[in-house]
Structure formats: structure tokens, C-alpha cells
N, CA, C and O atoms as a GROMACS GRO file, in nm:
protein
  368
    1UNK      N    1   8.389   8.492  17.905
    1UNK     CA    2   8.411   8.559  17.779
    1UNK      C    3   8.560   8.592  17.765
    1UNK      O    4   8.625   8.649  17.853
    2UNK      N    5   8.613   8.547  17.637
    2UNK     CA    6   8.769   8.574  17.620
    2UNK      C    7   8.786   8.744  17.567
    2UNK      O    8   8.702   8.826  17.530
    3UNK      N    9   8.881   8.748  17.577
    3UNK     CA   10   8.927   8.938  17.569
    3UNK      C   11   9.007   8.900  17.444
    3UNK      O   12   9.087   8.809  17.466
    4UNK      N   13   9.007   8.936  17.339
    4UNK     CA   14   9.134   8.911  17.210
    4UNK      C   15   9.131   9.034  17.190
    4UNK      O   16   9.031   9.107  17.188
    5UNK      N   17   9.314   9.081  17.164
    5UNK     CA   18   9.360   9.160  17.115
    5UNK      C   19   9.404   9.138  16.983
    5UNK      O   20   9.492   9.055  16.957
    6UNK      N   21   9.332   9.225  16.875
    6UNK     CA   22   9.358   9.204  16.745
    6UNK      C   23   9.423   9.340  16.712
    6UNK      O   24   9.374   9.450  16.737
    7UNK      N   25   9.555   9.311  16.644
    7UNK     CA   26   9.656   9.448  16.653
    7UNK      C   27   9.755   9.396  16.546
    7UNK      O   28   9.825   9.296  16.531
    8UNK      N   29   9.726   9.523  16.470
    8UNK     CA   30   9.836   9.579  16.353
    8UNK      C   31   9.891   9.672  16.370
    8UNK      O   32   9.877   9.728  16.480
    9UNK      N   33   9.982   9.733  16.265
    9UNK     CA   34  10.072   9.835  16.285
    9UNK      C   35  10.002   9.988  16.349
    9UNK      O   36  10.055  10.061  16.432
   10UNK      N   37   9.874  10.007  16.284
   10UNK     CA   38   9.817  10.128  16.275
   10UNK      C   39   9.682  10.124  16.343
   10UNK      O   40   9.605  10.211  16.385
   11UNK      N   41   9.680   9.968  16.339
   11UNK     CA   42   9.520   9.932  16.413
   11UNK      C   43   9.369   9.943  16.333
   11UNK      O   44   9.256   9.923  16.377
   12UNK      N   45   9.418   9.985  16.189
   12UNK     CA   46   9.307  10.016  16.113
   12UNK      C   47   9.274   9.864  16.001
   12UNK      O   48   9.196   9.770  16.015
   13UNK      N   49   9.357   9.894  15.911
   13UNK     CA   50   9.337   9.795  15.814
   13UNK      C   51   9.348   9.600  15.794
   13UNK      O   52   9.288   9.516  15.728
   14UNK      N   53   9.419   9.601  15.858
   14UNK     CA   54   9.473   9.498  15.860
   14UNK      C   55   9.412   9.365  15.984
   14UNK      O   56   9.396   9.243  15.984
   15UNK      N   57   9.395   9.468  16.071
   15UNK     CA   58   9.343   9.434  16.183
   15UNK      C   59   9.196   9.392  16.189
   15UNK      O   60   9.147   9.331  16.284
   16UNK      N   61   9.110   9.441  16.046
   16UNK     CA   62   9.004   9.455  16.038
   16UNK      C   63   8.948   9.342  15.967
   16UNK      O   64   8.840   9.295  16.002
   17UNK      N   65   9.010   9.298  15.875
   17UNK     CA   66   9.010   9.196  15.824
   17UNK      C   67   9.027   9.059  15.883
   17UNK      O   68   8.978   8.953  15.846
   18UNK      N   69   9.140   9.096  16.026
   18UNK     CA   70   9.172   8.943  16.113
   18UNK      C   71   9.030   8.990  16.217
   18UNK      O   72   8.944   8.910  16.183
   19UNK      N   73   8.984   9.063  16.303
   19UNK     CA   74   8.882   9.081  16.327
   19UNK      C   75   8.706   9.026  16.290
   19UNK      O   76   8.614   8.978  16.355
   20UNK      N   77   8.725   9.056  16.185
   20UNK     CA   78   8.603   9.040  16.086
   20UNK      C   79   8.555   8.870  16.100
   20UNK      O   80   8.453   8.813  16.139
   21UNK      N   81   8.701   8.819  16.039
   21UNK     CA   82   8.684   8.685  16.044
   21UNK      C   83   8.683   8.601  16.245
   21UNK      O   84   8.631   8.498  16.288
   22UNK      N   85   8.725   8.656  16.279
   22UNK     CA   86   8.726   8.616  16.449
   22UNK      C   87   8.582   8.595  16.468
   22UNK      O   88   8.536   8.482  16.482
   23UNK      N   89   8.480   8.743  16.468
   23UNK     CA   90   8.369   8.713  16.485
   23UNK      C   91   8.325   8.663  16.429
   23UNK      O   92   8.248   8.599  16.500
   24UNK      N   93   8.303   8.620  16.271
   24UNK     CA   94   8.268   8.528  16.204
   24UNK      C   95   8.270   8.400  16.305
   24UNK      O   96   8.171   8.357  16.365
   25UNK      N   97   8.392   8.353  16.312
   25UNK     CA   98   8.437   8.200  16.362
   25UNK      C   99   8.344   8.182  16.504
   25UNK      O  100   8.249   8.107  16.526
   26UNK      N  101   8.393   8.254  16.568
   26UNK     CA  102   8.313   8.285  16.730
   26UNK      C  103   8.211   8.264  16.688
   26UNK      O  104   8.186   8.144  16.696
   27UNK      N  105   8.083   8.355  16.615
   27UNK     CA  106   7.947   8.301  16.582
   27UNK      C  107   7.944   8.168  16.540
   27UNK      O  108   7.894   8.090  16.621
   28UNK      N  109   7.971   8.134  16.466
   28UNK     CA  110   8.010   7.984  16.394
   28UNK      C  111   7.996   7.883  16.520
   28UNK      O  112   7.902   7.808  16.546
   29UNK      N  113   8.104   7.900  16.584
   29UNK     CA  114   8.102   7.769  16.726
   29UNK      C  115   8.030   7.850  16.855
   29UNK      O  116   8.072   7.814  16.965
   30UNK      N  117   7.925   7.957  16.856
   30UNK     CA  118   7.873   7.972  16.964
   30UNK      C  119   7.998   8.002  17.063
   30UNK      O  120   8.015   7.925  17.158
   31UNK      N  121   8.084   8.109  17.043
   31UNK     CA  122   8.214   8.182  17.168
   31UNK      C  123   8.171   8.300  17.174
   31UNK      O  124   8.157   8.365  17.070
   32UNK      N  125   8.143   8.350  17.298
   32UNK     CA  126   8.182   8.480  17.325
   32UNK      C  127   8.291   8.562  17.327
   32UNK      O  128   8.375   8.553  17.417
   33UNK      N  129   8.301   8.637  17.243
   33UNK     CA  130   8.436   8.709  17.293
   33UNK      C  131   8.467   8.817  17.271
   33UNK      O  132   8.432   8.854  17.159
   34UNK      N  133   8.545   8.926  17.359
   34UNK     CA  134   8.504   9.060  17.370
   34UNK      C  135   8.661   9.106  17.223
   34UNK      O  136   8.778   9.096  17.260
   35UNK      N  137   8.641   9.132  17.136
   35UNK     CA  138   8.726   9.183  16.988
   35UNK      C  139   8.785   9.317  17.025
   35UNK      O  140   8.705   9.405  16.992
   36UNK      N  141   8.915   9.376  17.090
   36UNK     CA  142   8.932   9.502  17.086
   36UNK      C  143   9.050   9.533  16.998
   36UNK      O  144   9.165   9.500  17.026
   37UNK      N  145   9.003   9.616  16.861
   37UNK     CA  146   9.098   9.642  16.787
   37UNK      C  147   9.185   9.710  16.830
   37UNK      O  148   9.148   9.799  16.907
   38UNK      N  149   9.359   9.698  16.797
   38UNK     CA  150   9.402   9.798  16.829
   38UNK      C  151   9.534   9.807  16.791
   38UNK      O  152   9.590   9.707  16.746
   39UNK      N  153   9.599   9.923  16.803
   39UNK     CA  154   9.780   9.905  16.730
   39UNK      C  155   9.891   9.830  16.839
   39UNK      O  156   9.891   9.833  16.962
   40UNK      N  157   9.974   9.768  16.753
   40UNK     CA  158  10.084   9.663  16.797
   40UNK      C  159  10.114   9.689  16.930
   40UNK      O  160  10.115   9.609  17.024
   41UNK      N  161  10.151   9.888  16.930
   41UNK     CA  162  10.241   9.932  17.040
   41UNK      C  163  10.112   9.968  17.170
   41UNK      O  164  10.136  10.030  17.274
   42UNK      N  165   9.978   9.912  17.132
   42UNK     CA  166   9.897   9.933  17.284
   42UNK      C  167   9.872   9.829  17.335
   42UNK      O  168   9.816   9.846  17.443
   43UNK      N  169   9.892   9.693  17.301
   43UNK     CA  170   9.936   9.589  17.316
   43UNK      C  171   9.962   9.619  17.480
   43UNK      O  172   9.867   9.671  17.539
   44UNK      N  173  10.034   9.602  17.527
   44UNK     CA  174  10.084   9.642  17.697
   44UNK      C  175   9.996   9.706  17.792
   44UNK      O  176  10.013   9.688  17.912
   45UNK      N  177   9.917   9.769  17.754
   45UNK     CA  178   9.826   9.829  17.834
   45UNK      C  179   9.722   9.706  17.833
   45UNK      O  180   9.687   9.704  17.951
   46UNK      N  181   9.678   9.642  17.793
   46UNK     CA  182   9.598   9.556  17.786
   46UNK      C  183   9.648   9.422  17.840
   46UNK      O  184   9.596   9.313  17.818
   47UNK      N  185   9.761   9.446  17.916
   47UNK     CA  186   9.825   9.299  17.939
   47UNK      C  187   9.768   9.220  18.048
   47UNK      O  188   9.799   9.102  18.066
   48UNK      N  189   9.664   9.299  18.137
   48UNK     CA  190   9.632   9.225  18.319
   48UNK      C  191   9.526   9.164  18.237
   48UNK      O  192   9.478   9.054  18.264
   49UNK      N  193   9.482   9.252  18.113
   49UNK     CA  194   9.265   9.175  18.100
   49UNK      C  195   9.277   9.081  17.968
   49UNK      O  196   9.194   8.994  17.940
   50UNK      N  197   9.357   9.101  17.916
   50UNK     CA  198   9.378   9.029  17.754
   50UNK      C  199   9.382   8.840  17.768
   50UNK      O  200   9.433   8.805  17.874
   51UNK      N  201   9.352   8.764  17.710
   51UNK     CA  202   9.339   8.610  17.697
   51UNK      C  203   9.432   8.576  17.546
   51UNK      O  204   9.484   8.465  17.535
   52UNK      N  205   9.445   8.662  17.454
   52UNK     CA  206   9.456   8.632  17.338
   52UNK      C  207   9.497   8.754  17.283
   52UNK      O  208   9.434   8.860  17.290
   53UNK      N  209   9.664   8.726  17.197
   53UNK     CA  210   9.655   8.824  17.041
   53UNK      C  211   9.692   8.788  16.951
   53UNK      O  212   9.798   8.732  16.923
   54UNK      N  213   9.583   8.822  16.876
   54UNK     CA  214   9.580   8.795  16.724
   54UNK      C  215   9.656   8.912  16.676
   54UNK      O  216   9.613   9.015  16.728
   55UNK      N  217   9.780   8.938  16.575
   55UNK     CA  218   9.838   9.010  16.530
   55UNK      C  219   9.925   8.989  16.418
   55UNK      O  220  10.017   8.907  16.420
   56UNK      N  221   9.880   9.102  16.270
   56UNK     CA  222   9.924   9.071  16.194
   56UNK      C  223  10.116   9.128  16.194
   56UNK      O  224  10.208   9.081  16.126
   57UNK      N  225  10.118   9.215  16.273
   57UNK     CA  226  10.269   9.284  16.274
   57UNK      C  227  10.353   9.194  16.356
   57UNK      O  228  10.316   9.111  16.440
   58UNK      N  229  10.475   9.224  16.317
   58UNK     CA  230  10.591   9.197  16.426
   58UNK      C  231  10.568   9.176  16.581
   58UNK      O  232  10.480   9.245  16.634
   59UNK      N  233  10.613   9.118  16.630
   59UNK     CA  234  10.636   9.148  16.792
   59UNK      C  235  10.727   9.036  16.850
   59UNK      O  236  10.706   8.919  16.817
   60UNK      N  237  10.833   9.072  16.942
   60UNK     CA  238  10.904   8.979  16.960
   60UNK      C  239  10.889   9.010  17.171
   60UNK      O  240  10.956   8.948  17.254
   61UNK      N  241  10.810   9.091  17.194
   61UNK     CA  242  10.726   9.122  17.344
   61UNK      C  243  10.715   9.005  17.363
   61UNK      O  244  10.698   8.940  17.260
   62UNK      N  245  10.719   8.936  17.480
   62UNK     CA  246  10.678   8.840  17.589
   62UNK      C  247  10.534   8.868  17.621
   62UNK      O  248  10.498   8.961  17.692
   63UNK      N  249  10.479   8.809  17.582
   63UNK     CA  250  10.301   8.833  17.656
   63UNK      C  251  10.278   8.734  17.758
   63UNK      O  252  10.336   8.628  17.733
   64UNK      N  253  10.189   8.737  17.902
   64UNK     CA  254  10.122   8.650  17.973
   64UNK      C  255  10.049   8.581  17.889
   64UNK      O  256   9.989   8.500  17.959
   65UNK      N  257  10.012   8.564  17.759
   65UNK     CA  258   9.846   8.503  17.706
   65UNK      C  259  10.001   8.481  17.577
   65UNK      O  260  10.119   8.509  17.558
   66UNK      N  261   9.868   8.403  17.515
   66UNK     CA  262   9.944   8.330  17.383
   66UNK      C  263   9.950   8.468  17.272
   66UNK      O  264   9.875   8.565  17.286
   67UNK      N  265  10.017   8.461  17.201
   67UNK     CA  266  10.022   8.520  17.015
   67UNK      C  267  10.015   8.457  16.931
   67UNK      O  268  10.083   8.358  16.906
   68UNK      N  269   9.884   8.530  16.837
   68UNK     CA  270   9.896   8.446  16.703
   68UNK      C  271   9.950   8.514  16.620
   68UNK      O  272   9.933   8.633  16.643
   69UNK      N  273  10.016   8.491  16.520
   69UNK     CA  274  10.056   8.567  16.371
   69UNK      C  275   9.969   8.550  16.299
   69UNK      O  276   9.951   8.429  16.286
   70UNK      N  277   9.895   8.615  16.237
   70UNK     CA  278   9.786   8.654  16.177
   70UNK      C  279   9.780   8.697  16.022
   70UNK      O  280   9.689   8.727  15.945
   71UNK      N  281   9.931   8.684  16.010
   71UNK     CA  282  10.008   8.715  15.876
   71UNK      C  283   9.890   8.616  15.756
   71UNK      O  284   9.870   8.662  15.644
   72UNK      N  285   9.827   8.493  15.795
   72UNK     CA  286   9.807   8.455  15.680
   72UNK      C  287   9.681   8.465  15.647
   72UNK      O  288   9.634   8.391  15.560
   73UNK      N  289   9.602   8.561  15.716
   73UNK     CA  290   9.504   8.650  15.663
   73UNK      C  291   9.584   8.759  15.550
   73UNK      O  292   9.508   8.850  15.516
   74UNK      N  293   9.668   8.764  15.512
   74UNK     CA  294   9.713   8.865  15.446
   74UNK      C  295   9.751   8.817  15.256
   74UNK      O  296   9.726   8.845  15.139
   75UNK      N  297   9.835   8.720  15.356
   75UNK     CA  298   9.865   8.610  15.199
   75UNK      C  299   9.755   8.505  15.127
   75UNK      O  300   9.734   8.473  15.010
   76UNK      N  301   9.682   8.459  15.285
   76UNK     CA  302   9.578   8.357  15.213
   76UNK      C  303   9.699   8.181  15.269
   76UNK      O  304   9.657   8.069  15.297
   77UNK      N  305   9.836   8.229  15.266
   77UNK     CA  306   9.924   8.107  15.304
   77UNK      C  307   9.890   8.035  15.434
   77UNK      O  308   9.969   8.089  15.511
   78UNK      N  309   9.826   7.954  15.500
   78UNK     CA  310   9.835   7.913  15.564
   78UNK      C  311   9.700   7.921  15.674
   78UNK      O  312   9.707   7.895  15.794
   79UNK      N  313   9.578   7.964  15.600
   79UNK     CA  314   9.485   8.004  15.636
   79UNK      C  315   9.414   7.995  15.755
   79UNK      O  316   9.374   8.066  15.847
   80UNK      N  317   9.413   7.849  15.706
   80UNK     CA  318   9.316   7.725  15.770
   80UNK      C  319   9.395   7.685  15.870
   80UNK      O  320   9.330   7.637  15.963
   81UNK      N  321   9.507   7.686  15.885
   81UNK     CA  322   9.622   7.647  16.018
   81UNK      C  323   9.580   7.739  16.095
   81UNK      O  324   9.487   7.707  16.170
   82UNK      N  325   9.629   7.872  16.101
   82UNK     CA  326   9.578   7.990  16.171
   82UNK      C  327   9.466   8.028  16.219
   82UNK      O  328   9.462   8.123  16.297
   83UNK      N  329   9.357   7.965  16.182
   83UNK     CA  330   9.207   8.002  16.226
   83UNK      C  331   9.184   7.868  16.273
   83UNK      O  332   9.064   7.850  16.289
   84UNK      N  333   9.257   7.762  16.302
   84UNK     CA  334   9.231   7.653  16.394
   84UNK      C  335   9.289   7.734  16.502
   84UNK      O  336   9.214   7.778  16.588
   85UNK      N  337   9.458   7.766  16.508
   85UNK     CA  338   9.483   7.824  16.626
   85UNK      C  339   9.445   7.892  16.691
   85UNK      O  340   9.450   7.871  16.812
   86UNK      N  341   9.381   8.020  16.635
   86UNK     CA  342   9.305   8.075  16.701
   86UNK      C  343   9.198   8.016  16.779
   86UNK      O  344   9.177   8.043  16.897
   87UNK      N  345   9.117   7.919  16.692
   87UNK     CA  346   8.975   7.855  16.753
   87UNK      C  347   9.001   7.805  16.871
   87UNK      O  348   8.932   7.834  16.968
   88UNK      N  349   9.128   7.704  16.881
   88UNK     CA  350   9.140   7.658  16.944
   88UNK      C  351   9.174   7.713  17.074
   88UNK      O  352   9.137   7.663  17.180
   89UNK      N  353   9.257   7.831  17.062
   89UNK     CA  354   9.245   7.921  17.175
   89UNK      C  355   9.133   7.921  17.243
   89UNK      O  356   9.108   7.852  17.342
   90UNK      N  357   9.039   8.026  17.174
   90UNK     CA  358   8.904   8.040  17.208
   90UNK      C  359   8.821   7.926  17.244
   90UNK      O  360   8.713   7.965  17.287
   91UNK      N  361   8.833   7.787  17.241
   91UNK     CA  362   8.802   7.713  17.310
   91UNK      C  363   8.827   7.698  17.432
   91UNK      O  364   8.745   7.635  17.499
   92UNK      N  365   8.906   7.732  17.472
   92UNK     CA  366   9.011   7.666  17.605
   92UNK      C  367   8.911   7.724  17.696
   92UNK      O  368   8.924   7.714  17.818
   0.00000   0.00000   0.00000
């Protein structure tokens, strides 16, 4: 089971929406994966167990695990690019 960190500025809004659709997708292709919402700056505490972050804010942090920008849950720009990357994560 993959660990994704889904993290916005505040951890509420934004986050909820890139969330929402994660589990969507995950059900979709049969993935397990454990969704822990949360803000940009808790990011680090989560760095030994995390596989994945999905994040709509800034970050220019070095992570062990990949980052997605998540920005185009916001605009709608680039949708379908972004929710391959992700998938494709979650495949691995």
C-alpha cells in the first residue's frame, strides 16, 4: 500500500479536492493507498513513511519520494497529464 501525501497551504481546501479525485482514481484501477491530508509545512515529518506528494502549493524541499504539482486540479489546465502522473506513480 502506497502512503500519498496530499498537501496545501492550510491542508483544508485545496487539498481536498486533489484527494477526492486520488481515491476516485485508486478505486478506478483497484490501488490501495493510504491518503493523508495535510499542510505543505508537515510535509517533513512524514518523510521516512511517505511514497508520494501530491501538492497543490509551492515547494522547492528535496523529498526522498517523487512530487506532483497538483496545481491543475485548480485551473482544470493540464488535467489529464497530472492524473496520469500521479497514476502512474501509484502503479510502480
Amino acid at each position: 500500500m502506497k502512503k500519498v501525501l496530499v498537501a496545501c497551504g492550510a491542508g483544508i481546501a485545496t487539498s481536498t479536492v486533489v484527494n477526492n479525485a486520488i481515491e476516485e482514481m485508486a478505486k478506478e484501477h483497484k490501488i490501495k493507498v493510504n491518503l493523508v491530508q495535510i499542510k505543505i509545512t508537515e510535509v517533513g515529518s512524514h518523510v521516512d513513511t511517505a511514497d508520494l506528494l501530491v501538492t497543490t502549493a509551492m515547494t522547492k524541499t528535496e523529498y526522498p519520494f517523487p512530487v506532483i504539482n497538483a496545481r491543475a486540479f485548480l485551473t482544470g489546465i493540464g488535467m489529464e497529464d497530472t492524473k496520469k502522473q500521479i497514476l502512474d506513480e501509484l502503479q510502480k
